[in-house]
N, C-alpha and C positions, 0 to 999 in steps of 0.2 A: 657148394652153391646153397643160397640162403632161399629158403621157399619164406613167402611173407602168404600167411594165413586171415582171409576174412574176417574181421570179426563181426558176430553174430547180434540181429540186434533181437530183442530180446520180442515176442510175438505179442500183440497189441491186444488187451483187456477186452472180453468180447464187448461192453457199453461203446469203445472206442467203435468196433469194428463194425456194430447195427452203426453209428453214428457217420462212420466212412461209409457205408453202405448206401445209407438214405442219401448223404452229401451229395455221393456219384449217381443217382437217380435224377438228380438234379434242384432240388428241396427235399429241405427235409420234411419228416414223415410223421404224423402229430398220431402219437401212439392212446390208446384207453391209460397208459402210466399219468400219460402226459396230463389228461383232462382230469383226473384222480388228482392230480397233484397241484394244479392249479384251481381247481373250485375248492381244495383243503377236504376232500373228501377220499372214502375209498375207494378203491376201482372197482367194487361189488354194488355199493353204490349209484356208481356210471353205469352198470350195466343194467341195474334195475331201470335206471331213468331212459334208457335206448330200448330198453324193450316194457315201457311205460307203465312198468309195475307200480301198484294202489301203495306201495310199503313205504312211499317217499314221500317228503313232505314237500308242498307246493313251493314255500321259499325256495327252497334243495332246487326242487326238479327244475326251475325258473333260471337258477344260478348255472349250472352245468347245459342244459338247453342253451344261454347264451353263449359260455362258452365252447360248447361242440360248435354252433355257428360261426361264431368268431374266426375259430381256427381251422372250417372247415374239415370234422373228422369227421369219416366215415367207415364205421364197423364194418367190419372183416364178416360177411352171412357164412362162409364156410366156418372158419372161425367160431362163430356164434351158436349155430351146429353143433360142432364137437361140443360146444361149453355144455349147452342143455341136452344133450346125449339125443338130438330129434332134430330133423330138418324144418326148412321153415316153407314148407311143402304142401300146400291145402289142394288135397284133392276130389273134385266134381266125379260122381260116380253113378251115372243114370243109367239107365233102359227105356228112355224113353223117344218112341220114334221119329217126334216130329224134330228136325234138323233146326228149325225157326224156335221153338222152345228154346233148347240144349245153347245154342249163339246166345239168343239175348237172356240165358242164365250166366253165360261168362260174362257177358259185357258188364252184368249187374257185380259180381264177385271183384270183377277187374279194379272198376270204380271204388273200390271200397280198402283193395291192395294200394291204389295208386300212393306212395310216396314212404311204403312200407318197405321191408324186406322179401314179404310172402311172397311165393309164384306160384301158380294154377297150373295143376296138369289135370289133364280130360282121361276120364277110364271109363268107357263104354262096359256095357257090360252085358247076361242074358239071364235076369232071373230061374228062366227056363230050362238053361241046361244044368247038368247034374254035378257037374264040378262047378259052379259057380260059387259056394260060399269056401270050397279049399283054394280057391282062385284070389278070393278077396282077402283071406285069410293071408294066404303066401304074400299079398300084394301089401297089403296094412305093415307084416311084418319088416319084409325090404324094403319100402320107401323111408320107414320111423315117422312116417307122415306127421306132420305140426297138431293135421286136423282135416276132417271130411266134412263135405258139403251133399246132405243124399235129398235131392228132389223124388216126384213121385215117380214110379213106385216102389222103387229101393227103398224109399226113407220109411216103407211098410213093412218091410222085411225085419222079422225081430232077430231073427238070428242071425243078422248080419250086424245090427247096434248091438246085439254080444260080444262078437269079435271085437269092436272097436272098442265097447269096453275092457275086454280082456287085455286088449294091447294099449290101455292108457291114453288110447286117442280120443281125441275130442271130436264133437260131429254135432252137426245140425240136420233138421228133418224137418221139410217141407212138406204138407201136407193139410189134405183137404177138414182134417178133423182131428183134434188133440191127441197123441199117440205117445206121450215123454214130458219133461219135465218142463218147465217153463223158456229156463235158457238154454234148450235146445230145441225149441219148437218154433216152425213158423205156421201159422194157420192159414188156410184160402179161401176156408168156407165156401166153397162149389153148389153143393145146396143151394142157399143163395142167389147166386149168380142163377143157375139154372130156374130158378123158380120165375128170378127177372126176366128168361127168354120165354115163360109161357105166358105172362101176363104179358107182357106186348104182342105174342102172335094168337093170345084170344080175344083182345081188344080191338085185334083188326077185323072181328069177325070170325076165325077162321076155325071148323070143328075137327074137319078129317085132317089129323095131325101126326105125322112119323117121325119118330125119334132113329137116329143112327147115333149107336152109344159106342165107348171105347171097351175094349179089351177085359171080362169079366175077371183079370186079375188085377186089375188099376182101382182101387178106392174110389179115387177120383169119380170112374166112370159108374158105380153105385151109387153114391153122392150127388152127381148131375144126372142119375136117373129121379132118383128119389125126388130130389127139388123138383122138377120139371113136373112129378105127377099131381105134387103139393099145388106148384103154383096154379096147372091146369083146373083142378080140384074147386079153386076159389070163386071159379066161372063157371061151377057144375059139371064139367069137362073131364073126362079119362080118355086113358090112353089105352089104344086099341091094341094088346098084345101080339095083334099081326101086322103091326106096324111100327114093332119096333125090332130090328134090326142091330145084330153085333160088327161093330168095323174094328178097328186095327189103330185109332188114331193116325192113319197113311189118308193120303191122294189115294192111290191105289182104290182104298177097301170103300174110300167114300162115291169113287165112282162105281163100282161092284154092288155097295148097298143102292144107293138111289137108281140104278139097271131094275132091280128085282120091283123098288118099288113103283117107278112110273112104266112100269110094261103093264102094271095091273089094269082092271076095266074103268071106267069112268066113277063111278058108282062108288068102287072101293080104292081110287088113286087119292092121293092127301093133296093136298092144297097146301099144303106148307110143312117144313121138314126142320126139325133142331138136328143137328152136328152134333158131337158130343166137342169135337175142337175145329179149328178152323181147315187144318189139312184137309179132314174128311170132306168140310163143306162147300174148298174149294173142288174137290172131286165131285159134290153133287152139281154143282154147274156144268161140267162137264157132262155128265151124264144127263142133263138136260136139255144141254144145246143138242146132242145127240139125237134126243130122244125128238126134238120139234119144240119141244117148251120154251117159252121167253118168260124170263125172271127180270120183274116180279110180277107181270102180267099172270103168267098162268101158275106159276109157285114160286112163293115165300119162302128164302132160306135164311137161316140162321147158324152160327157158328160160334166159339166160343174158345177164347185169348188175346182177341183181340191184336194177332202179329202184325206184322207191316204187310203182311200180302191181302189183310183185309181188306185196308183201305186201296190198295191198288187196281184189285181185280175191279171187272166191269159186269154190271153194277155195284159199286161199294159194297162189301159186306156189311149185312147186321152181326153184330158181335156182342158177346158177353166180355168187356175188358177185366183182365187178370193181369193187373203190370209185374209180368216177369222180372223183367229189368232191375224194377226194384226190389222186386223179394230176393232175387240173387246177392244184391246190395245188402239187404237186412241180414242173411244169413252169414255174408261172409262178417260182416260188423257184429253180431252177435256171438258168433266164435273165436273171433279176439276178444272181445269183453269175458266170454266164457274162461279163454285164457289169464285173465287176469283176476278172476275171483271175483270180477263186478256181478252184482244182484241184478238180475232181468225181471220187466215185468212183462207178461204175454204179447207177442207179438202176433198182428193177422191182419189181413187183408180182406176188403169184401169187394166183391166184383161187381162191377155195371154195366150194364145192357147201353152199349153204342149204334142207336138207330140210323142208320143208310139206306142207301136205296133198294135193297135184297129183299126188301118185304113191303108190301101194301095192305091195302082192304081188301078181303076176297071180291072179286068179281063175283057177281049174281049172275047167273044165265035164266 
């Protein structure tokens, strides 16, 4: 009996086999070869131009941009990853209480990713406990993070912009007063702003004045102290050390502080009260209606960030506006540019006093 033996066909060139492969995907599949080989350029080249490196010439980058459109390709992010030995990973790393803050910082960063590769992840954190910089430390290490984004008051923390030095990442710092180098700096100038809320609540007349400040480890809340005594100062006006009070930047601590202050006698109760942020001074409303007070009839408050729950509560808040939104914008756009070797010049923000209905003329009795 004769056996008749298959003959073998010989196994297909892997070019053929990515080629059948993409085929049975159902189109084919326009590789970084592909766009390398069609603009007559390298595919080191292409990759500069997808991750908008300064090293290309605008002809170049003009030519290969049409053509990625054209053919519709789109880099591989994991991919891209392994190439630069780091993810394209920016991570938001706060302590900071207010939940209205920390939102409209992402929204701001979002805005700035939009149409990019980045993605944002959120890392709470406690400057307070005692593992927190082996915490951040482990944390820098296993993400390979692109780059950090530290609002206050981490972005005060130097030993923690060590670490990130140490681990080659790049990081922006938000904050109320210069603390780094240009293109990693965003400025708020709080001073400022707070100096704007005592000049309008001593123009209304008003002398007996409390301050509810944030947390004596926040910059920030030395900064809107300091301003606020400066501005009072320009109206011959100081501030009564027994009327200033420590809060938390919470709801909570704002209605705890403004308890202490309107239970006092007639004689030593303030007539109007600065927030050091708007949490707190939606808690001093609270503690007002409690108490029998109508705002702005019997006290002027003032707050300071100017969030969306200023304008909402009743009476509108007066705020010191600080557009979050946008410094998260500026930050996360400065730490790409940082990645690309672009030259920064100072960036910063100055706050303004948003007058609503929260405050009047004092009442004369």
């Amino acid at each position: 009996m004769t056996v008749k033996r298959r003959k073998r066909r010989a196994p297909p060139a892997s070019g053929e086999v990515g080629a059948a492969q993409r085929k049975h995907a159902g189109k084919t599949k326009v590789t970084i070869n592909d766009i390398a080989r069609l603009a007559n350029v390298s595919k080191k080249t292409v990759s500069r131009v997808i991750n908008d490196s300064p090293l290309v010439r605008e002809d170049t980058r003009g030519r290969v941009k049409a053509i990625i459109a054209e053919h519709g390709f789109a880099p591989d992010p994991q991919a891209r990853a392994l190439a630069f030995r780091r993810s394209f990973l920016v991570a938001l790393i706060y302590d900071n209480p207010s939940p209205q803050y920390v939102v409209n910082m992402q929204r701001g960063i979002l805005d700035a990713f939009e149409g990019t590769s980045f993605q944002l992840i959120v890392r709470p954190c406690d400057r307070g406990d005692d593992g927190f910089h082996a915490s951040m430390q482990s944390f820098v290490e296993q993400q390979k993070l692109f780059g950090a984004i530290l609002p206050p008051s981490v972005s005060e923390d130097e030993p923690l912009a060590a670490i990130l030095n140490e681990a080659r990442c790049p990081y922006v710092r938000i904050a109320s007063v210069v603390l780094d180098a240009p293109n990693r700096m965003i400025q708020t100038h709080d001073g400022e702003g707070a100096a704007a809320a005592a000049r309008h609540i001593a123009t209304l007349g008003h002398e007996r004045i409390a301050h509810i400040r944030g947390p004596s480890t926040f910059r920030s809340s030395h900064e809107r102290l300091r301003g606020f005594e400066e501005g009072l100062a320009e109206f011959g006006l100081t501030l009564d050390p027994k009327l200033v009070l420590e809060g938390g930047y919470t709801f909570e601590s704002g209605v705890a502080c403004a308890q202490q202050l309107l239970e006092r006698p007639p004689s030593a109760r303030p007539t109007a009260i600065f927030a050091g942020n708007d949490e707190m001074a939606i808690g001093v409303y609270q503690a007002a209606r409690r108490a029998g007070f109508a705002v702005p009839e019997d006290l002027s408050i003032v707050g300071f960030d100017d969030t969306p729950m200023a304008a909402r509560t009743w009476p509108p808040l007066t705020t010191v506006r600080l557009p979050i939104r946008e410094m998260g914008k500026a930050a996360a756009a400065l730490l790409i540019d940082q990645s690309r070797g672009a030259r920064s010049t100072p960036i910063s923000f100055v706050p303004e006093i948003v007058v609503r209905q929260s405050t009047a003329p004092l009442a004369r009795k």
